[in-house]
C-alpha positions as CSV (number, residue, x, y, z in Angstrom):
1,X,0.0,0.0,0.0
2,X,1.4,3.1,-1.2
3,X,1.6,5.6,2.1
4,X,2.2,9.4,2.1
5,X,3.1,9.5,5.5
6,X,2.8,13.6,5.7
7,X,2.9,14.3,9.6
8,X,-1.3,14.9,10.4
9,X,-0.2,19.1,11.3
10,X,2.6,20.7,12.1
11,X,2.4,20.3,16.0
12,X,3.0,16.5,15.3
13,X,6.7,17.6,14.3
14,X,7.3,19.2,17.9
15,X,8.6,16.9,20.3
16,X,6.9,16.0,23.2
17,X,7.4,18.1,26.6
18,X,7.5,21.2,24.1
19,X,5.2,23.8,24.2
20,X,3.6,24.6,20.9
21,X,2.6,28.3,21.5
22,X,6.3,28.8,23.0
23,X,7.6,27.1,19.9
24,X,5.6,29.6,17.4
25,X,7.3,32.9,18.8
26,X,11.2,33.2,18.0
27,X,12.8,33.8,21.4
28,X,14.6,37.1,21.3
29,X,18.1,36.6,23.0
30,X,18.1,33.8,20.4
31,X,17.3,35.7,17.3
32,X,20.0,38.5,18.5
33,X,22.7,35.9,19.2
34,X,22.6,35.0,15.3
35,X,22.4,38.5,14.5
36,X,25.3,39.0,16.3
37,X,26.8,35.9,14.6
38,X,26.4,37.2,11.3
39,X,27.3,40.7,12.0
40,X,30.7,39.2,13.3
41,X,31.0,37.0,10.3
42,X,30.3,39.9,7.8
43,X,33.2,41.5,9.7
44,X,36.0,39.1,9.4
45,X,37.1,40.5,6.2
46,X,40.7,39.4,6.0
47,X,39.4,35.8,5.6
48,X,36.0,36.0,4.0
49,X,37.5,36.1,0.2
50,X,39.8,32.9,1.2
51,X,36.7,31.3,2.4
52,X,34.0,32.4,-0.3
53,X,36.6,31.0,-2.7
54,X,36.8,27.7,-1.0
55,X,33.1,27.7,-0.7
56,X,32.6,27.8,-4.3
57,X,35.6,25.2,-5.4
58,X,33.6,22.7,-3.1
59,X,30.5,23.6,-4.6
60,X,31.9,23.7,-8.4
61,X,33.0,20.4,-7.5
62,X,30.0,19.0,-6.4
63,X,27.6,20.4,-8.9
64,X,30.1,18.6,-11.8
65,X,29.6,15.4,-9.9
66,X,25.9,15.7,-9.9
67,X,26.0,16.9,-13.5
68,X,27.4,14.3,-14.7
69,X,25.6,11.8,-13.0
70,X,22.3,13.4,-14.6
71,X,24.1,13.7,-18.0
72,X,24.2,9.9,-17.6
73,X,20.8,9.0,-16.8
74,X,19.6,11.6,-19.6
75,X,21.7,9.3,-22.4
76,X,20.5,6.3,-20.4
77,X,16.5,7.4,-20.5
78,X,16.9,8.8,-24.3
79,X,18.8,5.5,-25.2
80,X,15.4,3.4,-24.3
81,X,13.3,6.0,-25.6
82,X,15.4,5.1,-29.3
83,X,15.4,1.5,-28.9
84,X,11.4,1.3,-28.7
85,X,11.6,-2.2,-26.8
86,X,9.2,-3.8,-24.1
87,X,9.5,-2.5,-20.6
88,X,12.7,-4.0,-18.9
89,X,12.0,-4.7,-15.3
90,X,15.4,-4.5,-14.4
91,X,16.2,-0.9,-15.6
92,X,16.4,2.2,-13.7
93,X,14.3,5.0,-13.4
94,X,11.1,3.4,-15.7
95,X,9.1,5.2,-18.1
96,X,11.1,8.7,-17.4
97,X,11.8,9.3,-21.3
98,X,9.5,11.9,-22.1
99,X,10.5,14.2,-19.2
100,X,14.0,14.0,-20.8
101,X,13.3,14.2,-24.2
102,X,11.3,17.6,-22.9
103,X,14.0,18.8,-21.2
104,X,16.4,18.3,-23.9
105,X,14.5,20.2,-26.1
106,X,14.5,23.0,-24.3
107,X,18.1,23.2,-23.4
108,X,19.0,22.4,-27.0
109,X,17.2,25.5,-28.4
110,X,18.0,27.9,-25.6
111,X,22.2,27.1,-27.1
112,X,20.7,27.2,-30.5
113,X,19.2,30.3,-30.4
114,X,21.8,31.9,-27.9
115,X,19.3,33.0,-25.4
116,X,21.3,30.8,-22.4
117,X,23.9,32.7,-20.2
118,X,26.3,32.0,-17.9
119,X,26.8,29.1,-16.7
120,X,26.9,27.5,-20.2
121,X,26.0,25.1,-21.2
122,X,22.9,25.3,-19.8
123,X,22.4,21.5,-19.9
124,X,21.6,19.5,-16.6
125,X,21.4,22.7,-15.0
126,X,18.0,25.5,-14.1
127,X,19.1,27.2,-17.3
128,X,19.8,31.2,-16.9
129,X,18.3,33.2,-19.7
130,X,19.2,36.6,-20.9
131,X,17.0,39.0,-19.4
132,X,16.3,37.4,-16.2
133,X,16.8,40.3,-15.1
134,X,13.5,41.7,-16.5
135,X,11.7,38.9,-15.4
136,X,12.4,39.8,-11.6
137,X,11.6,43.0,-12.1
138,X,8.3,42.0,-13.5
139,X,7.6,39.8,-10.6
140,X,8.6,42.5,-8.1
141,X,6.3,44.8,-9.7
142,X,2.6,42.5,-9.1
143,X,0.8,42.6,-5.7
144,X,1.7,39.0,-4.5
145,X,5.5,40.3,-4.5
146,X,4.8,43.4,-3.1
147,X,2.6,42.2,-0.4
148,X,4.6,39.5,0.5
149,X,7.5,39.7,3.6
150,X,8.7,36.2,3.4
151,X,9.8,34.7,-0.1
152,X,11.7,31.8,-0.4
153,X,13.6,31.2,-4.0
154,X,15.7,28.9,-5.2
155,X,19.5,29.3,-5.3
156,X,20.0,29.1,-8.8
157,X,21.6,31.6,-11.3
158,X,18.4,32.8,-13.1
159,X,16.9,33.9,-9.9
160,X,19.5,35.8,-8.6
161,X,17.8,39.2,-9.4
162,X,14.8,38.0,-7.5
163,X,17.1,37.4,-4.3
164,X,18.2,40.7,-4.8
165,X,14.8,41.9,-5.2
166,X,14.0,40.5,-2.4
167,X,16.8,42.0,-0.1
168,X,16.5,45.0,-2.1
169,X,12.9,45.6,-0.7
170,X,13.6,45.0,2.6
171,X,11.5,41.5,3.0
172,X,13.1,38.3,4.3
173,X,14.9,36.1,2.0
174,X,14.4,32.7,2.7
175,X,17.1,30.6,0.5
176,X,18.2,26.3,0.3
177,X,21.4,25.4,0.1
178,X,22.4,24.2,-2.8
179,X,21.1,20.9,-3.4
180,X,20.8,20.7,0.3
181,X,23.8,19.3,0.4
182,X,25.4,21.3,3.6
183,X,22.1,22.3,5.6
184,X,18.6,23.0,5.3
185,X,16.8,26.3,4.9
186,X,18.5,30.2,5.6
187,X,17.0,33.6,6.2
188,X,19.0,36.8,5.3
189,X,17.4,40.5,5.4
190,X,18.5,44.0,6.4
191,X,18.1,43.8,10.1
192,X,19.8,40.5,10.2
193,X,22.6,41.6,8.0
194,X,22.9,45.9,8.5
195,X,26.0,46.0,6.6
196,X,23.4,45.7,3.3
197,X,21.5,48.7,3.9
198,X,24.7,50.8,3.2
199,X,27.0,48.7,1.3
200,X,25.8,47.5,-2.3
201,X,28.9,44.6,-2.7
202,X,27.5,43.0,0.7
203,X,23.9,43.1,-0.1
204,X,25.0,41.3,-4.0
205,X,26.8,38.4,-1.9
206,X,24.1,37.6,-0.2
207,X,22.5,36.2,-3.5
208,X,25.3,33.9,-3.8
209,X,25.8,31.0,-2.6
210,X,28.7,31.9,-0.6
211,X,27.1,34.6,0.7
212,X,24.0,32.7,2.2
213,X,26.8,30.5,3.3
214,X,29.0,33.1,5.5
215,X,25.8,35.8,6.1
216,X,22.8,33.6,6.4
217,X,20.9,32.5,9.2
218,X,20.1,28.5,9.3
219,X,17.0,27.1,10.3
220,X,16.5,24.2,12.0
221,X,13.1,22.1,11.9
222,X,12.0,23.3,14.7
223,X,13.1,26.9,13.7
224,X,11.1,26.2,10.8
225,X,7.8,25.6,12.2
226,X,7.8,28.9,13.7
227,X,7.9,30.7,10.1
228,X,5.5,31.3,8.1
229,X,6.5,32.2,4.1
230,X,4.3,34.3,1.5
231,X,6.1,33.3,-1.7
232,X,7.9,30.7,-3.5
233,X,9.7,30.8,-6.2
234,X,10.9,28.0,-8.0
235,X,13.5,27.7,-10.9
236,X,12.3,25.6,-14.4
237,X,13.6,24.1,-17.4
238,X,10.0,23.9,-19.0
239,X,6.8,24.9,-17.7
240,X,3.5,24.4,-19.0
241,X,1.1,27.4,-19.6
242,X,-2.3,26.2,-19.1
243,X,-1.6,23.5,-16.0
244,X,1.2,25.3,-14.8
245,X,3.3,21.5,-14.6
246,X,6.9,21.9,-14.8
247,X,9.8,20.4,-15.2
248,X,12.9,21.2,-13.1
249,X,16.8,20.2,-14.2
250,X,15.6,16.2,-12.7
251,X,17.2,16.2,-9.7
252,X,14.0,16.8,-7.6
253,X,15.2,19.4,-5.1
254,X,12.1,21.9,-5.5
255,X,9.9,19.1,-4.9
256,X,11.7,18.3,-1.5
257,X,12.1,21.5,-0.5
258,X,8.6,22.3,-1.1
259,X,7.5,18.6,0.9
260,X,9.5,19.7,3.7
261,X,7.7,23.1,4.1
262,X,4.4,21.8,3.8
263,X,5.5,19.7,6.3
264,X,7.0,22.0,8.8
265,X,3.5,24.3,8.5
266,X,5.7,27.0,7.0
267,X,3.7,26.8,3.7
268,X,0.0,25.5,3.0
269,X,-1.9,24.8,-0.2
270,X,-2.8,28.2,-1.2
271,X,0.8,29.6,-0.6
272,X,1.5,31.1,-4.7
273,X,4.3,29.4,-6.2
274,X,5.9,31.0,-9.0
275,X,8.4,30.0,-11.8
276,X,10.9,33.1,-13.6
277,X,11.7,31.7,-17.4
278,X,12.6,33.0,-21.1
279,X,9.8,32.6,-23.1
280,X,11.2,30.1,-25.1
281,X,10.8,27.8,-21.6
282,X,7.1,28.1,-21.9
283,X,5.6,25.5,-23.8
284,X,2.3,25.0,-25.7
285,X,-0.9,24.9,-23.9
286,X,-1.9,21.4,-22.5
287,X,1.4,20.1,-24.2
288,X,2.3,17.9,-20.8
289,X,0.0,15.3,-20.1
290,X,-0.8,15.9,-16.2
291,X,-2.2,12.5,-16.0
292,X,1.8,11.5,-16.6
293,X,3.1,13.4,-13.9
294,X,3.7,11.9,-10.3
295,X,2.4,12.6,-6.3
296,X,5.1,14.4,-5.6
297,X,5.5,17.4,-8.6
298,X,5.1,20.7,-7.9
299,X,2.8,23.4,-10.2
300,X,2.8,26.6,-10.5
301,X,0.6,29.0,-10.0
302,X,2.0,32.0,-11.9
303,X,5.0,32.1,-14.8
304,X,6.9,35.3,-15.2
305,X,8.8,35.7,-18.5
306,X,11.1,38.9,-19.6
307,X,8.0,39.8,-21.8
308,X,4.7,38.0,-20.2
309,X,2.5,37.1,-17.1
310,X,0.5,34.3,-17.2
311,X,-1.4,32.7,-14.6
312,X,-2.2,28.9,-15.0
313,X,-5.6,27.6,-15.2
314,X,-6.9,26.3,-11.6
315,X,-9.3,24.2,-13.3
316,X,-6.6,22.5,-15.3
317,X,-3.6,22.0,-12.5
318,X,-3.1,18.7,-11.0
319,X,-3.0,19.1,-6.9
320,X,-0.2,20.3,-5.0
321,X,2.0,17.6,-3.0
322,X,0.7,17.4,0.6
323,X,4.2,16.5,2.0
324,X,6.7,14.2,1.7
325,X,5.8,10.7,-0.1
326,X,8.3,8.3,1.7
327,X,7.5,5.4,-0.3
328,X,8.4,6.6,-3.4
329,X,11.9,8.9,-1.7
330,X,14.7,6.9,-2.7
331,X,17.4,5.1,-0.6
332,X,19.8,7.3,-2.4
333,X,18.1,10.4,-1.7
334,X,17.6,10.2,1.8
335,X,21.5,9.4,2.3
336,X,22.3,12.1,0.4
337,X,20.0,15.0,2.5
338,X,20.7,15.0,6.3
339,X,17.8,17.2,7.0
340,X,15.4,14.3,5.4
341,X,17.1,11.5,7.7
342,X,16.8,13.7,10.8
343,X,12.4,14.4,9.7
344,X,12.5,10.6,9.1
345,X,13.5,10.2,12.3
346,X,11.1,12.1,14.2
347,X,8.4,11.4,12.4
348,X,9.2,8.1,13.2
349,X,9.4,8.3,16.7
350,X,5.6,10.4,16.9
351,X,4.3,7.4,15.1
352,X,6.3,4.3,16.3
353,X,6.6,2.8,12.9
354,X,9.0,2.5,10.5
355,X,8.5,4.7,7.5
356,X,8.5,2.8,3.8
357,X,11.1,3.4,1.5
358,X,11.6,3.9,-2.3
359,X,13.0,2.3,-4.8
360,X,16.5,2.0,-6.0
361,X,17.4,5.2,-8.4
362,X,21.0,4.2,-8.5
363,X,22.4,4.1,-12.5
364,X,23.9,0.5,-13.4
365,X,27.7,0.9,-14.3
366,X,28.0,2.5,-17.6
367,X,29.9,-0.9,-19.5
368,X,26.4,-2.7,-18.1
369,X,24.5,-0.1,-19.9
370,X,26.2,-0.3,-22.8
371,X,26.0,-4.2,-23.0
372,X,22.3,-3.7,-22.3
373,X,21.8,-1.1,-25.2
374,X,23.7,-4.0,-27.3
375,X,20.9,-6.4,-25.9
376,X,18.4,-4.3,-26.8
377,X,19.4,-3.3,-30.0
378,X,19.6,-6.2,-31.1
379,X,16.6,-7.5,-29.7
380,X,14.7,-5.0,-31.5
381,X,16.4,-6.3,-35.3
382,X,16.2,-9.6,-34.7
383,X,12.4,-9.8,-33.9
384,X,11.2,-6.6,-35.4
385,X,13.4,-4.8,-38.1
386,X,12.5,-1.2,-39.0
387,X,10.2,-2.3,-41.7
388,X,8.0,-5.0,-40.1
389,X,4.7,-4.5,-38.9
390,X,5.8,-5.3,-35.1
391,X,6.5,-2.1,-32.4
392,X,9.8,-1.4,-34.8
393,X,9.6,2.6,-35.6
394,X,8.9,1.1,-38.9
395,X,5.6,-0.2,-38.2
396,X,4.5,1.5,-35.1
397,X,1.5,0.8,-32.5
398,X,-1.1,2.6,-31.0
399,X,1.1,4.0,-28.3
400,X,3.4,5.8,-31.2
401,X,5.7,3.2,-31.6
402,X,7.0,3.4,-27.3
403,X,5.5,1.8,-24.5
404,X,6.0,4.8,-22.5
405,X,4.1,5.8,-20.0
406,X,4.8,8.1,-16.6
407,X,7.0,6.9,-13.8
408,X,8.9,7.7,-10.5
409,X,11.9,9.8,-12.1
410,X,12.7,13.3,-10.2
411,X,11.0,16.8,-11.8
């Protein structure tokens, strides 16, 4: 039986002999100790370049690892979307083609057309577009920005003028680490950091990643369920006008993130999520199936372009994720985010069950994937050939000549 195992309310996250309504107010002395913390860390100036710089080299070196790794199961999906064969039990990631062959797309013409910016290539990455800029000044000018004094966004390149914005306006930026790989959830503004309201180089750090790193404030779980955000904003590789269904880079970070916070009670079903994108991200209307798409995507409400607002259709988007879907979070995945073994753990212990897990995501070495291309391959002539009537590309079926359907790979 498939279980969602979302904790029943937010109070079910706070441990017992707590005191719920104690728990919803920060505690002052607290809040000005990490005030004080950053204040002293925006000071150490002799060694803040040394260590920004180190920051990023560990970072770079990371996201190359975790490109690659998706630059592998991309050639691994589109190499079984090519050799139109039966479903293979054995393989990894099912039926997760068309998300790739989507996502490729996209990239491929944001090159072609030389509307991608640094970092480029913008394969296997949130792509950055030129004039991102103007889409975060778009989205800074509508009434849900405005009105809004917490907004969490992503950390990736494309939305770094929406950080600023966000700083810039004096609201609370509420910011993940990258793939979060080295903590959970942090909260920079001006009265946490004073040294942005004068100084234009430390407020444009802290929409780095380095910046969050040495300025930010980190929230814990339980810090967590004591904050309420107004806005999220999410980065996209492709994004569907009329359902608002998206696809992210495939790593599935958004979605966890956005689990979590449902989770914690820091975000509920009508909190507006929006996506910043080049027009050239936004597909046609109704062009992704939302019958295809899993539990645990995300929608948008609302996509901002350089040139266009468009808010999606409620009668047309599939629901929001209520929390996190432990049956379907991978081995791999929970070993690789801390903060998801410690919620595991806790939800756990208010229940006294084991949670389900997963399954395996983990890519077979790349000479068995090549051997089992060869298989299949030759599979394909030997029983098929390109001109027979059979489910060769030749003679086709009623599914288009795949038997592909949707399946458990990351948005």
């Amino acid at each position: 039986m498939s279980v969602s195992a979302r904790v029943p309310c937010p109070a079910a996250l706070i441990p017992r002999g707590s005191n719920p309504a104690r728990r919803r107010a920060p505690q002052p002395g607290r809040v000005l100790a990490r005030r004080r913390v950053a204040v002293r860390t925006q000071l150490a100036s002799d060694d803040g370049d040394a260590s920004s710089a180190a920051y990023d080299a560990k970072r770079l070196e990371a996201d190359a690892s975790a490109m690659e790794a998706q630059r592998e199961r991309m050639t691994d999906a589109l190499d079984r979307q090519t050799a139109d064969v039966d479903d293979d039990p054995s393989r990894d990631d099912p039926h997760g083609e068309w998300k790739w062959a989507v996502r490729k797309r996209i990239w491929d013409a944001m090159e072609k057309t030389n509307v991608a910016q640094f970092p480029r290539p913008v394969h296997h990455r949130i792509p950055n577009f030129v004039n991102a800029d103007k889409a975060a000044a778009n989205l800074a000018s509508l009434p849900c920005f405005k009105n809004a004094q917490c907004v969490k966004v992503n950390p990736d390149t494309p939305q770094k003028a929406v950080r600023a914005a966000v700083l810039e306006s004096g609201k609370t930026l509420m910011t993940p680490q990258p793939r979060l790989r080295t903590g959970f959830f942090s909260v920079l503004s001006k009265s946490l950091v004073p040294a942005m309201a004068d100084d234009d180089k430390t407020l444009k750090k802290c929409c780095t990643s380095a910046g969050v790193a040495s300025h930010g404030v980190p929230l814990d779980l339980d810090e967590m369920q004591s904050r309420k955000c107004d806005l999220l904003v999410i980065g996209s590789c492709a994004v569907d006008p009329k359902s608002g269904a998206r696809l992210g880079k495939g790593e599935g970070f958004a979605e966890l993130e956005y689990a979590i916070m449902r989770m914690t009670g820091t975000i509920d079903d009508d909190t507006l999520v929006v996506t910043t994108v080049h027009d050239t991200q936004v597909l046609s209307d109704g062009e992704i199936d939302t019958s295809r798409l899993l539990r645990h995507d995300v929608p948008v409400d609302l996509i901002v372009t350089p040139t266009r607002t468009i808010w999606t259709d409620e009668t047309a988007k599939p629901p929001k994720p209520t929390g996190i879907y432990w049956d379907i979070l991978s081995p791999q995945k929970l070993a690789q985010v801390k903060v998801l073994r410690d919620l595991r753990t806790r939800v756990e212990a208010e229940r006294g069950e084991a949670l389900p897990t997963g399954p395996d995501e983990t890519l077979p070495p790349l000479a068995v994937r090549a051997e089992k291309k060869k298989m299949r391959e030759a599979a394909r002539g030997g029983r098929h050939g390109r001109g027979s009537g059979g489910r060769g590309r030749g003679g086709g079926d009623r599914n288009g000549g795949r038997g592909v359907e949707a399946g458990p790979d990351a948005a």
